[in-house]
ZAMARGU-614514 format. One record per atom (N, C-alpha, C): residue in three letters; x, y, z; atom name. Coordinates in steps of 0.2 Angstrom, whole numbers, plus 5000, padded with zeros to 4 digits. Atoms other than C-alpha are relative to their C-alpha. Example, Ala and Ser with C-alpha at 12.3 -4.5 7.8 and 13.67 -1.06 7.14 Angstrom:
REM residues 2
+--------+------+-------+------+------+
| marlum | east | north |   up | palo |
+--------+------+-------+------+------+
|    ala | 5004 |  4994 | 5000 |    N |
|    ala | 5062 |  4978 | 5039 |   CA |
|    ala | 5004 |  5006 | 5000 |    C |
|    ser | 4996 |  4994 | 4999 |    N |
|    ser | 5068 |  4995 | 5036 |   CA |
|    ser | 4996 |  5005 | 5003 |    C |
+--------+------+-------+------+------+
***
This chain:
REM residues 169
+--------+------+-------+------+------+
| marlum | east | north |   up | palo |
+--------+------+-------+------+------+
|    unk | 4999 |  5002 | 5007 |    N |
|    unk | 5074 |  5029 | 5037 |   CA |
|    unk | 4993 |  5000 | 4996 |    C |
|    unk | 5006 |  5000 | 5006 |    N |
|    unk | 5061 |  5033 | 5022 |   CA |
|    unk | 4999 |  4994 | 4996 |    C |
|    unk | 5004 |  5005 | 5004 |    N |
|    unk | 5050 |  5018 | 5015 |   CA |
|    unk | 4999 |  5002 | 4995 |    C |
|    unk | 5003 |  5002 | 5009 |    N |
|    unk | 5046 |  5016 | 4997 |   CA |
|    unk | 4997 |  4996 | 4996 |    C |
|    unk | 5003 |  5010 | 5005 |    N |
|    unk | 5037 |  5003 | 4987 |   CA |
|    unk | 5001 |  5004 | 4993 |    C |
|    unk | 4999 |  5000 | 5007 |    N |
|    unk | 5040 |  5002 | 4968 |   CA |
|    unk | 4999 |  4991 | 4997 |    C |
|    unk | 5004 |  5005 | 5005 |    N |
|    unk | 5034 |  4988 | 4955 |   CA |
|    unk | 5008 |  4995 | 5002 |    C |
|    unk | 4994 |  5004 | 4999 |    N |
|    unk | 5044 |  4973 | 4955 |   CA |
|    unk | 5005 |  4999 | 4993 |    C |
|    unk | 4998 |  4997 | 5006 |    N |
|    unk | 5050 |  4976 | 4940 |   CA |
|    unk | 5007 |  5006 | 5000 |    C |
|    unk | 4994 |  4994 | 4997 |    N |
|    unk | 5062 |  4990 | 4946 |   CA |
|    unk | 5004 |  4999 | 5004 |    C |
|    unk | 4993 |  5001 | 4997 |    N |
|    unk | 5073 |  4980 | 4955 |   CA |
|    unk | 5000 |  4995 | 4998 |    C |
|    unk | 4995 |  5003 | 5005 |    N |
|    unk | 5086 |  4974 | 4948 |   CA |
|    unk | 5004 |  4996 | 5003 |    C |
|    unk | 4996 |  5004 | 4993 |    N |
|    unk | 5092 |  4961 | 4961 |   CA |
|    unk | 5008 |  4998 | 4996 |    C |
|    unk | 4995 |  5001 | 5004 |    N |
|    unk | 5108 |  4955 | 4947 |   CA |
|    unk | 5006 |  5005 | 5001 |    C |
|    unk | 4996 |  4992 | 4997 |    N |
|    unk | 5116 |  4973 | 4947 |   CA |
|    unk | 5000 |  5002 | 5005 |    C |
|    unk | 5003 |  4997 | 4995 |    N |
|    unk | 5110 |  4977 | 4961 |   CA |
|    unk | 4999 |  5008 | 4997 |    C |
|    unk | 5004 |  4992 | 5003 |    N |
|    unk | 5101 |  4992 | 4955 |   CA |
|    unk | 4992 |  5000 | 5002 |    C |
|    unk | 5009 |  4998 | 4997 |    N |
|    unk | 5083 |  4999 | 4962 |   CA |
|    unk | 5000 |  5007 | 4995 |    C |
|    unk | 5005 |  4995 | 5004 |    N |
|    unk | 5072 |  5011 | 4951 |   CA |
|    unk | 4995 |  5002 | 5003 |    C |
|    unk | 5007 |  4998 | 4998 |    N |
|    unk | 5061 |  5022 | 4959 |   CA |
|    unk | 4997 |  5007 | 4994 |    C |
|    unk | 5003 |  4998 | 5006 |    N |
|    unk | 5048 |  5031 | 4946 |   CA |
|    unk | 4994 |  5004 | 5004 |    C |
|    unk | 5007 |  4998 | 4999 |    N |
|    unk | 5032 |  5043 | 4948 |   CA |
|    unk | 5001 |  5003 | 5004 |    C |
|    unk | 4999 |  4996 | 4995 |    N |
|    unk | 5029 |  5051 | 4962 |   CA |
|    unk | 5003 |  5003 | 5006 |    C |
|    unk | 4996 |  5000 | 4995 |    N |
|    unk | 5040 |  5047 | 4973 |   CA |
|    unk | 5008 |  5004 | 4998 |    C |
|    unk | 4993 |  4994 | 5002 |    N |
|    unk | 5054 |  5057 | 4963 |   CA |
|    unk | 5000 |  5007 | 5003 |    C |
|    unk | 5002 |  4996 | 4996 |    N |
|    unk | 5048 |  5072 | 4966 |   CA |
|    unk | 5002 |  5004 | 5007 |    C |
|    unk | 5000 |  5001 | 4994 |    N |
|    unk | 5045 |  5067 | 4984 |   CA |
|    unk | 5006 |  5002 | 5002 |    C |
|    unk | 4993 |  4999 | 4999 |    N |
|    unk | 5062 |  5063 | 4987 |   CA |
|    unk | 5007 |  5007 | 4999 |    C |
|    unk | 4995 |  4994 | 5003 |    N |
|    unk | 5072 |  5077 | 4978 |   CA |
|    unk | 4998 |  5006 | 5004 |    C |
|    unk | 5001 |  4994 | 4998 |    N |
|    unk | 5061 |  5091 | 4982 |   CA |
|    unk | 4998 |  5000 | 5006 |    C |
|    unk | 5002 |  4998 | 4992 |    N |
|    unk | 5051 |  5089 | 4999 |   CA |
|    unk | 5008 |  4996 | 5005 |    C |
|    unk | 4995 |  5002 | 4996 |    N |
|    unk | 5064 |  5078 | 5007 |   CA |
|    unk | 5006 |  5002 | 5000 |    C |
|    unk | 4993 |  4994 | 5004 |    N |
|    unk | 5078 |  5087 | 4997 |   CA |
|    unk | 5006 |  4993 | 5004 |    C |
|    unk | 4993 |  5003 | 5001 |    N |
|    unk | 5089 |  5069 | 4998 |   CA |
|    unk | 5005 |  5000 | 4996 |    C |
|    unk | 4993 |  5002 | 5003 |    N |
|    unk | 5107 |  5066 | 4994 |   CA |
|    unk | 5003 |  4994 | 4996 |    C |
|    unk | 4995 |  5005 | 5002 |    N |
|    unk | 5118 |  5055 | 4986 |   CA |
|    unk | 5002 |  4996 | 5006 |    C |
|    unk | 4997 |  5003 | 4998 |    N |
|    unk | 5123 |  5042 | 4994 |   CA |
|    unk | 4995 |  4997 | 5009 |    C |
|    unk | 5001 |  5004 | 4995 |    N |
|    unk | 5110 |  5041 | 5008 |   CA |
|    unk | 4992 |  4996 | 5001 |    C |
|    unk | 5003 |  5005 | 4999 |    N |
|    unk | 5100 |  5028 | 5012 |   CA |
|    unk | 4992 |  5000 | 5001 |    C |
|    unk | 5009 |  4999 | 4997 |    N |
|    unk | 5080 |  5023 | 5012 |   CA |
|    unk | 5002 |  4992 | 4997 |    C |
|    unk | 5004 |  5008 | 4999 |    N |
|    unk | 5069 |  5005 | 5013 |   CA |
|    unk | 4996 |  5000 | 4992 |    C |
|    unk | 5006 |  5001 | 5006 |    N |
|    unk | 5062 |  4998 | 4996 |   CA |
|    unk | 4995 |  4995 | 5001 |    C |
|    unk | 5005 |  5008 | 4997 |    N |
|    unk | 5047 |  4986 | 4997 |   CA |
|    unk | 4995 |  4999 | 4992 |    C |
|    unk | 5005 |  4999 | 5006 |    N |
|    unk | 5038 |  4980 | 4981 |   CA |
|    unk | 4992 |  5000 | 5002 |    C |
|    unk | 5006 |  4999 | 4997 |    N |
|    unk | 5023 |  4979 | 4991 |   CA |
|    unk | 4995 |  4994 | 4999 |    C |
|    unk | 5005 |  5008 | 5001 |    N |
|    unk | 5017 |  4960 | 4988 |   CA |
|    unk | 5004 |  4997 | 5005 |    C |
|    unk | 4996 |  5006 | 4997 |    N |
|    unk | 5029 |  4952 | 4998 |   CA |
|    unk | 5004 |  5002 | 5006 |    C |
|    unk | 4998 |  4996 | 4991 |    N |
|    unk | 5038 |  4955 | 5016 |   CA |
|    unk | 5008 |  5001 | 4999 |    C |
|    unk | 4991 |  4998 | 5002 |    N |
|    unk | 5057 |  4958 | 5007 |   CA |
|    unk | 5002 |  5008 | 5000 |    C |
|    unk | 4997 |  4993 | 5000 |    N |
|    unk | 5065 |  4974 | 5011 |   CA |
|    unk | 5006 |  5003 | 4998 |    C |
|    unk | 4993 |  5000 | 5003 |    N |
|    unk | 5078 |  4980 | 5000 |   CA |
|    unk | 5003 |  5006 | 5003 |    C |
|    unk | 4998 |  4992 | 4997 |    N |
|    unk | 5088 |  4994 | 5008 |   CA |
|    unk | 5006 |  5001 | 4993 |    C |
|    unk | 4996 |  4995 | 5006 |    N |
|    unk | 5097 |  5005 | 4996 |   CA |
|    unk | 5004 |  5006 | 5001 |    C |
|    unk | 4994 |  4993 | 5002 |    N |
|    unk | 5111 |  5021 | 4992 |   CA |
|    unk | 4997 |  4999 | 4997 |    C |
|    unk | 5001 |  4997 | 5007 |    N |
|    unk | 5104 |  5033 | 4982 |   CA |
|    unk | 5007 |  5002 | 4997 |    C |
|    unk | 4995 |  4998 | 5003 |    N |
|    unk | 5116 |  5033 | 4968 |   CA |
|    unk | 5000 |  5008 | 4996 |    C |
|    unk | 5001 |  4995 | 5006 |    N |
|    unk | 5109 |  5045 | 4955 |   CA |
|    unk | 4994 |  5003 | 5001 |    C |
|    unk | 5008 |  4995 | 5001 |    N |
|    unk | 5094 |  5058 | 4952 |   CA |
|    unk | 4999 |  5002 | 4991 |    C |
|    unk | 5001 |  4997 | 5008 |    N |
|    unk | 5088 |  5058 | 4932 |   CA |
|    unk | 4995 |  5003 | 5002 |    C |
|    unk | 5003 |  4994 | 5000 |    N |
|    unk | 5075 |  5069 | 4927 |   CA |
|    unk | 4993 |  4995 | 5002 |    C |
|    unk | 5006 |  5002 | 4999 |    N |
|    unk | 5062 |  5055 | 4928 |   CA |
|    unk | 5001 |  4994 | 5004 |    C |
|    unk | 5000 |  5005 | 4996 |    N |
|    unk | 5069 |  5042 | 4939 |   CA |
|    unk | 5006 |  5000 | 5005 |    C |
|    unk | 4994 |  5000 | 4995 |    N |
|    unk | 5081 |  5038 | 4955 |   CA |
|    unk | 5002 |  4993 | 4999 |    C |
|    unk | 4996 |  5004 | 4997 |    N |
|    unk | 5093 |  5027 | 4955 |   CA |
|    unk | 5005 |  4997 | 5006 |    C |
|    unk | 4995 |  4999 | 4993 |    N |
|    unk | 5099 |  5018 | 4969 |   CA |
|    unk | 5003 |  4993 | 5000 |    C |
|    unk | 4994 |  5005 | 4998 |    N |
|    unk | 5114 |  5004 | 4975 |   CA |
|    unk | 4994 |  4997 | 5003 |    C |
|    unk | 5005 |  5003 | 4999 |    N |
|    unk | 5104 |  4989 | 4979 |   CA |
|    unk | 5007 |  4997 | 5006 |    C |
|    unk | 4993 |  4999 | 4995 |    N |
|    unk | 5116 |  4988 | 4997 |   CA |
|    unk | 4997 |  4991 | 5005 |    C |
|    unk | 5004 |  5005 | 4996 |    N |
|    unk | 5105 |  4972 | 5006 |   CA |
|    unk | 4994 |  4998 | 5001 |    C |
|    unk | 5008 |  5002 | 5001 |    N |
|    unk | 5090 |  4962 | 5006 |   CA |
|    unk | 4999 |  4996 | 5006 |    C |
|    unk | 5003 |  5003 | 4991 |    N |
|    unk | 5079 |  4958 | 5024 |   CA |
|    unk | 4994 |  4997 | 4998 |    C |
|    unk | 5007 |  5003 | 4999 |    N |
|    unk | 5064 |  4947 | 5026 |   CA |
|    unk | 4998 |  5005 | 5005 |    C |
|    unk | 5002 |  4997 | 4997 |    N |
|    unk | 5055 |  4959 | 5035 |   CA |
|    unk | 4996 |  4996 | 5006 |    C |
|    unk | 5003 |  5002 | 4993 |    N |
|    unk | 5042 |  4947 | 5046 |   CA |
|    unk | 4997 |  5006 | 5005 |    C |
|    unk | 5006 |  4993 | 4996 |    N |
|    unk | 5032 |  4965 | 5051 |   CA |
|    unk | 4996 |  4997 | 5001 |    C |
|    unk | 5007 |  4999 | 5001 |    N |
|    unk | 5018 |  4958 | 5044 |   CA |
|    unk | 4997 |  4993 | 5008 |    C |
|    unk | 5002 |  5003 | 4996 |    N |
|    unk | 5006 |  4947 | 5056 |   CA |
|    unk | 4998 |  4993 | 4996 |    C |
|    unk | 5002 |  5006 | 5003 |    N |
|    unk | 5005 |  4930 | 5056 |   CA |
|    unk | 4997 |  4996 | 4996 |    C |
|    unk | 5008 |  5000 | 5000 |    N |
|    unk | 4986 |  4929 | 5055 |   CA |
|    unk | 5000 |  5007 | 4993 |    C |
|    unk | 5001 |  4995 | 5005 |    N |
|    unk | 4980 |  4938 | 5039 |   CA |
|    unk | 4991 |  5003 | 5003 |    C |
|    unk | 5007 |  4998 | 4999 |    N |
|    unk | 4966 |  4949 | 5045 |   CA |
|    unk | 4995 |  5002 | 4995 |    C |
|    unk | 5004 |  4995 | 5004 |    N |
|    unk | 4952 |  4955 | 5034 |   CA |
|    unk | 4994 |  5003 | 5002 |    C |
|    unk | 5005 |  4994 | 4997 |    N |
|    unk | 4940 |  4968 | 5037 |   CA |
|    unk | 4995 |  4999 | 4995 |    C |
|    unk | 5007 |  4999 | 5004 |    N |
|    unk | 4922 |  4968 | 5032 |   CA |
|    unk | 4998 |  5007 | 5001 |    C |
|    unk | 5003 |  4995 | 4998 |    N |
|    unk | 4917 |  4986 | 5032 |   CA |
|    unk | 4996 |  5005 | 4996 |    C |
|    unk | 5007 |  4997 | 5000 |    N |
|    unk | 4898 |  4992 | 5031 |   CA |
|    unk | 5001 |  5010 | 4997 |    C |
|    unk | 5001 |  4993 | 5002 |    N |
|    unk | 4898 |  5010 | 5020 |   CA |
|    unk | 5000 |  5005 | 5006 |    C |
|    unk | 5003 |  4997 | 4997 |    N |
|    unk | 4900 |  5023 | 5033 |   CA |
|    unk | 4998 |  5008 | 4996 |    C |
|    unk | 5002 |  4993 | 5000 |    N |
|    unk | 4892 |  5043 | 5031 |   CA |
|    unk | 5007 |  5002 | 4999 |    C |
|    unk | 4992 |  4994 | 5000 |    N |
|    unk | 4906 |  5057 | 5024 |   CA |
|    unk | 5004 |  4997 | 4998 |    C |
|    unk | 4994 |  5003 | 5003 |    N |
|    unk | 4922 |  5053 | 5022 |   CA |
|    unk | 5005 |  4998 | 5007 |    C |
|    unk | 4996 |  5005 | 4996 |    N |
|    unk | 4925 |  5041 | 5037 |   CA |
|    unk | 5004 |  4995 | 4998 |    C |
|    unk | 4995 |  5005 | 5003 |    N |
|    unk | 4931 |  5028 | 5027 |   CA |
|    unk | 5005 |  5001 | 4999 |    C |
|    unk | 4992 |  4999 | 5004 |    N |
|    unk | 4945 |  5035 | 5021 |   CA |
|    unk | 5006 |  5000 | 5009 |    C |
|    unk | 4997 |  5001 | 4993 |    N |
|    unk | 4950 |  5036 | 5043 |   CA |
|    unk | 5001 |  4994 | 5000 |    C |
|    unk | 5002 |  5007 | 4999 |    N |
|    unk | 4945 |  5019 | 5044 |   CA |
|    unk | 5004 |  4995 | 4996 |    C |
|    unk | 4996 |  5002 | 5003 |    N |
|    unk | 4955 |  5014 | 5030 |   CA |
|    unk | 5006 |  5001 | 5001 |    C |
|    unk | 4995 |  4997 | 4998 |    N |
|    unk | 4970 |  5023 | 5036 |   CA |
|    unk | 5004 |  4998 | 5005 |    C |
|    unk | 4998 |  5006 | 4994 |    N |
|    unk | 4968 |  5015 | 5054 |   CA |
|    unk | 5002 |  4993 | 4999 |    C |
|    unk | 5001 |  5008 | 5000 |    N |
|    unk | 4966 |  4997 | 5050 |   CA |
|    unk | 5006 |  4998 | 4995 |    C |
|    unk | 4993 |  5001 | 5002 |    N |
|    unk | 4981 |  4997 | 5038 |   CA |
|    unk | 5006 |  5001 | 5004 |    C |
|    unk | 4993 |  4999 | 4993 |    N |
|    unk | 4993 |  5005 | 5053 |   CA |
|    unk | 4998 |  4993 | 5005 |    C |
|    unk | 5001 |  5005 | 4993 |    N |
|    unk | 4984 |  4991 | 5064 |   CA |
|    unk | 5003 |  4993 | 4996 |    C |
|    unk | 4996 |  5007 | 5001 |    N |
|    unk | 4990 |  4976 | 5052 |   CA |
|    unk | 4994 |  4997 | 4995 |    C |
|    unk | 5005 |  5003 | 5007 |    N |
|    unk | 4974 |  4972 | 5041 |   CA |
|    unk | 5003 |  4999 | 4993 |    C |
|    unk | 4997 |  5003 | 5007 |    N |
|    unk | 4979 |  4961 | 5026 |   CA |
|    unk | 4995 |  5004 | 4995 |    C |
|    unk | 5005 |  4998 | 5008 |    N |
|    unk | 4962 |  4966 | 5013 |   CA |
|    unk | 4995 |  5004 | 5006 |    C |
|    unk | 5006 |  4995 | 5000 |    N |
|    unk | 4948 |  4979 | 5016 |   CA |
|    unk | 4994 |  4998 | 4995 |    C |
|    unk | 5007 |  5000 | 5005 |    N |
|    unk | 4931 |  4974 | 5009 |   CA |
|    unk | 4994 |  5005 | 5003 |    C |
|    unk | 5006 |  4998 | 5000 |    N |
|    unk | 4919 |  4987 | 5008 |   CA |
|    unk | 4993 |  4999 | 4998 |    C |
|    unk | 5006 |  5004 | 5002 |    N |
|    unk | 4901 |  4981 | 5008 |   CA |
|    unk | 4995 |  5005 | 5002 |    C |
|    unk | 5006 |  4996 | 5003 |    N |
|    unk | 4886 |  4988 | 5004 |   CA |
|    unk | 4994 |  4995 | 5005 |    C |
|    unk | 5006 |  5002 | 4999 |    N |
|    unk | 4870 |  4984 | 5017 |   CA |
|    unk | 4995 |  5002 | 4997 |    C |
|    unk | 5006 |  4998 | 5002 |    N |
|    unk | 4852 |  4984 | 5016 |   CA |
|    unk | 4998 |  5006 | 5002 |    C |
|    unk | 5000 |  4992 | 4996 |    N |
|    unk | 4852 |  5000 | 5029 |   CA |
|    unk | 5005 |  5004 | 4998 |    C |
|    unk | 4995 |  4995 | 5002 |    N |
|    unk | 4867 |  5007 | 5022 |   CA |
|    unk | 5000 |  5007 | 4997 |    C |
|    unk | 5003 |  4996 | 5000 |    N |
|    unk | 4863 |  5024 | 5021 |   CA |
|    unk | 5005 |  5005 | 4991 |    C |
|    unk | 4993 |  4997 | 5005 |    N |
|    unk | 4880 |  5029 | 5007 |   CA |
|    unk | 4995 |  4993 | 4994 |    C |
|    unk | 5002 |  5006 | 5007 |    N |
|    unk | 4874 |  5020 | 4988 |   CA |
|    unk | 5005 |  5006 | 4995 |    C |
|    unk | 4999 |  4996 | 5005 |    N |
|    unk | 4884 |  5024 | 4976 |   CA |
|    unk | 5003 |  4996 | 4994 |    C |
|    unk | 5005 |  5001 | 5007 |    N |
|    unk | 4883 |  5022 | 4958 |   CA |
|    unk | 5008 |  4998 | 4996 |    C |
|    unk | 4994 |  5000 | 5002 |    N |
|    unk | 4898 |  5014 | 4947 |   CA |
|    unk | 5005 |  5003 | 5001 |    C |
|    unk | 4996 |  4996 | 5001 |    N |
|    unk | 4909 |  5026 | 4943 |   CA |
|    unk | 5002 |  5005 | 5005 |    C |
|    unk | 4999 |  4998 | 4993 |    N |
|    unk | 4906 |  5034 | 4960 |   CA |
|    unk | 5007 |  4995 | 5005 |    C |
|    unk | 4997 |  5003 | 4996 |    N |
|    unk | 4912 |  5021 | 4968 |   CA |
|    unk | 5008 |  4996 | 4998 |    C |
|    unk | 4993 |  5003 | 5005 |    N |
|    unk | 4927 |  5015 | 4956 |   CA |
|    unk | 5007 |  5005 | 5003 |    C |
|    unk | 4994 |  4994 | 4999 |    N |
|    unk | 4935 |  5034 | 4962 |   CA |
|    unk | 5001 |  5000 | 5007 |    C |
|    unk | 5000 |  5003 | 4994 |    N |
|    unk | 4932 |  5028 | 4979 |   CA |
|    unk | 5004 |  4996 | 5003 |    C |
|    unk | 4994 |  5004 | 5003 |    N |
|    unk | 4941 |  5013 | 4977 |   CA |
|    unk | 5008 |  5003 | 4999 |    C |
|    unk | 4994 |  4998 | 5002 |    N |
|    unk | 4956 |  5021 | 4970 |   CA |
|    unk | 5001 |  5004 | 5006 |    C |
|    unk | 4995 |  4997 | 4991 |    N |
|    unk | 4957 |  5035 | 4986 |   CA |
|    unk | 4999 |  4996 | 5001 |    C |
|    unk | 4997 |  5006 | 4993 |    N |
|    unk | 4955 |  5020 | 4998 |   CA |
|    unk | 5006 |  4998 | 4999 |    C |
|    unk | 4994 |  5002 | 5001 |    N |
|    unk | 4970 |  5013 | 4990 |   CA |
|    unk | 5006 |  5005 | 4997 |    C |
|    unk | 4993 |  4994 | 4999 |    N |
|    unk | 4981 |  5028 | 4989 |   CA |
|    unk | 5000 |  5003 | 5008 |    C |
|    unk | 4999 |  5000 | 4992 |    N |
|    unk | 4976 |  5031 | 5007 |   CA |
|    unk | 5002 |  4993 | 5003 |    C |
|    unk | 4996 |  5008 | 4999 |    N |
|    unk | 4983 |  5011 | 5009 |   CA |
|    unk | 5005 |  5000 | 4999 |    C |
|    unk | 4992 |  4998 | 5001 |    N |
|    unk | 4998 |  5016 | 5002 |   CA |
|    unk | 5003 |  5003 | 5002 |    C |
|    unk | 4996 |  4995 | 4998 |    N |
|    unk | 5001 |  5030 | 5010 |   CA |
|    unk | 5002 |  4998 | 5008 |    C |
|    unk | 4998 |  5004 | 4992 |    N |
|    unk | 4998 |  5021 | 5029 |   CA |
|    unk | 5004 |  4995 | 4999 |    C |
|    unk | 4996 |  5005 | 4999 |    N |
|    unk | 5007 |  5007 | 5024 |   CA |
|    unk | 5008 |  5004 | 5001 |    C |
|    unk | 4995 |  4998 | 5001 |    N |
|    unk | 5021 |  5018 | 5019 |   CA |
|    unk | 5004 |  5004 | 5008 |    C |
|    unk | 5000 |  4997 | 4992 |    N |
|    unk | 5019 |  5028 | 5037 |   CA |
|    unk | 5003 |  4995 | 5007 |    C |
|    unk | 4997 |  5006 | 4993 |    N |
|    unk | 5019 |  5012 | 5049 |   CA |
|    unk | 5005 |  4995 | 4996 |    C |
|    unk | 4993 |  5005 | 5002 |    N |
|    unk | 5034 |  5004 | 5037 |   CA |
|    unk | 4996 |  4997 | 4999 |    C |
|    unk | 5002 |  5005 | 5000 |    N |
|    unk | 5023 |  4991 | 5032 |   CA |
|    unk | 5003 |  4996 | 4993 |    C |
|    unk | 4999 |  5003 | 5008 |    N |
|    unk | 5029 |  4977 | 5018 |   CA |
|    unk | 4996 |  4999 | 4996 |    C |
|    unk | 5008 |  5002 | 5005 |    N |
|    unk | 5013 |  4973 | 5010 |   CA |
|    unk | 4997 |  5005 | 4999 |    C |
|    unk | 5005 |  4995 | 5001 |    N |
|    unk | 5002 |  4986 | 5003 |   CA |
|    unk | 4994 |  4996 | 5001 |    C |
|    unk | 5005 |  5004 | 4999 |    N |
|    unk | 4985 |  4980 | 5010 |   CA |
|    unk | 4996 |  5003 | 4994 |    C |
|    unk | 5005 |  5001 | 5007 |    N |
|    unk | 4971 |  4978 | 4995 |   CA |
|    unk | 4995 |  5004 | 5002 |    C |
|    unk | 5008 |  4999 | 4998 |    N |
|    unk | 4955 |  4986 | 4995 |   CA |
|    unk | 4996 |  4998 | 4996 |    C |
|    unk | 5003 |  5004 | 5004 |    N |
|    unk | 4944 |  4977 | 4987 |   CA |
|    unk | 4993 |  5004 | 4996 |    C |
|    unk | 5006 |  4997 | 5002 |    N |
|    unk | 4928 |  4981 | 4977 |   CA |
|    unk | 4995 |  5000 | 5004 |    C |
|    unk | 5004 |  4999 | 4995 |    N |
|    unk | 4913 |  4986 | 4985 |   CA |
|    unk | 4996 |  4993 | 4999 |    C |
|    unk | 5004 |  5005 | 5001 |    N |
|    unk | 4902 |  4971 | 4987 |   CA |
|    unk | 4993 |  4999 | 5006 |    C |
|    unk | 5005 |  5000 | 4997 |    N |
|    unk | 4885 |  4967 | 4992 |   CA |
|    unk | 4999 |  4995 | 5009 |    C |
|    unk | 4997 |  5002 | 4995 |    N |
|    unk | 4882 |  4960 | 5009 |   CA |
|    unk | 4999 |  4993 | 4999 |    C |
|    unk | 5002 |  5005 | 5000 |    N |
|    unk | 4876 |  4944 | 5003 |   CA |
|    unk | 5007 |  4998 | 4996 |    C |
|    unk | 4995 |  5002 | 5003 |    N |
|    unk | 4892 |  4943 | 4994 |   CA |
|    unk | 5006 |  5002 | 5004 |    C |
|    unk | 4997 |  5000 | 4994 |    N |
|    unk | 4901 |  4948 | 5008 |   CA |
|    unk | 5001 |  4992 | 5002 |    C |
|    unk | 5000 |  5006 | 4995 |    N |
|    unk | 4896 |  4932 | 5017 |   CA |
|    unk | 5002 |  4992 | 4995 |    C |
|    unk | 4995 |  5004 | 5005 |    N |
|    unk | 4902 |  4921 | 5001 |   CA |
|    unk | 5005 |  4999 | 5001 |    C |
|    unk | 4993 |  5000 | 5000 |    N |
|    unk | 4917 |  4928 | 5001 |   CA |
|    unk | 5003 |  4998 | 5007 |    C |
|    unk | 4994 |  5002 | 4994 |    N |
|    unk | 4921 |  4925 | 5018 |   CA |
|    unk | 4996 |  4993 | 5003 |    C |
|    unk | 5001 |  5010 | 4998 |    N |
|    unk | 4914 |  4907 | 5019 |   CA |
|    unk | 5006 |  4995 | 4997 |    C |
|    unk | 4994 |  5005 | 5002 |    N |
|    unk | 4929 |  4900 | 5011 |   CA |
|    unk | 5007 |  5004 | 5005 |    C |
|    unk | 4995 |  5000 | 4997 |    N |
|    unk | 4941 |  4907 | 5025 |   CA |
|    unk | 4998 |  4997 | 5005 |    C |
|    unk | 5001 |  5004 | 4995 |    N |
|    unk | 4944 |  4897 | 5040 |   CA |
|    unk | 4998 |  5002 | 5008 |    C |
|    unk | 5003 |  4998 | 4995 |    N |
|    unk | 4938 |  4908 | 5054 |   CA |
|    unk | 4997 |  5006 | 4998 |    C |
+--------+------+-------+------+------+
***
């Protein structure tokens, strides 16, 4: 069965009606080439609820689906992990971010050392950000996962160690 996340906004728990928008139309119609009537996992991606659906309808810009049952998922881990992870060379990050979402990682903080040999300059790093977090969506979507894990902004290392002075281990 094919996962999906959409806004929360887009289900419609009353009617029982799910709205799926943007990219994932496409997805579904053309690569997947689904039908009426069968079935995928919805996730709004903040919360461990997994709404399973019937696809009803195919409009031009959005899928309607029969909102069939709602599961507490409890995939996620107990323990919220977070990852502190030091700039690497090339385009490791993007593995690294890829892994650590299949393994269970709650947030992704990339941080900037004093050795850190990668510096990169606002608007560098802004576009950076965003693929990490579409490579986060896409592993989440791979391992079934409920939550879309976060990637956070780059931060320096002395703000690294801030941030993670207010968690308990």
């Amino acid at each position: 069965m094919y996962q999906f996340f959409t806004d929360r906004s887009q289900i419609d728990v009353e009617n029982h009606r799910v709205y799926l928008t943007g990219p994932d139309v496409n997805h579904i119609k053309n690569v997947l080439r689904m039908r009426q009537g069968e079935e995928i996992s919805v996730s709004n991606g903040e919360d461990e609820t997994e709404y399973r659906c019937g696809i009803l309808e195919f409009e031009e810009s959005r899928i309607v689906c029969e909102l069939r049952f709602i599961r507490e998922n409890h995939v996620e881990l107990a323990s919220r992990i977070y990852l502190f992870q030091g700039l690497p060379k090339a385009d490791k990050m993007e593995f690294i971010v890829q892994k650590a979402v299949e393994l269970g990682v709650f947030q992704i903080i990339p941080m900037s050392a004093k050795r850190c040999v990668v510096r990169l300059d606002e608007k560098k790093a802004q576009s950076k950000i965003q693929r990490w977090q579409q490579i986060a969506q896409a592993a989440a979507k791979q391992s079934r996962r409920a939550v879309i894990p976060q990637v956070s902004e780059i931060l320096s290392f002395h703000e690294a160690v801030q941030y993670g002075k207010d968690m308990d281990v």
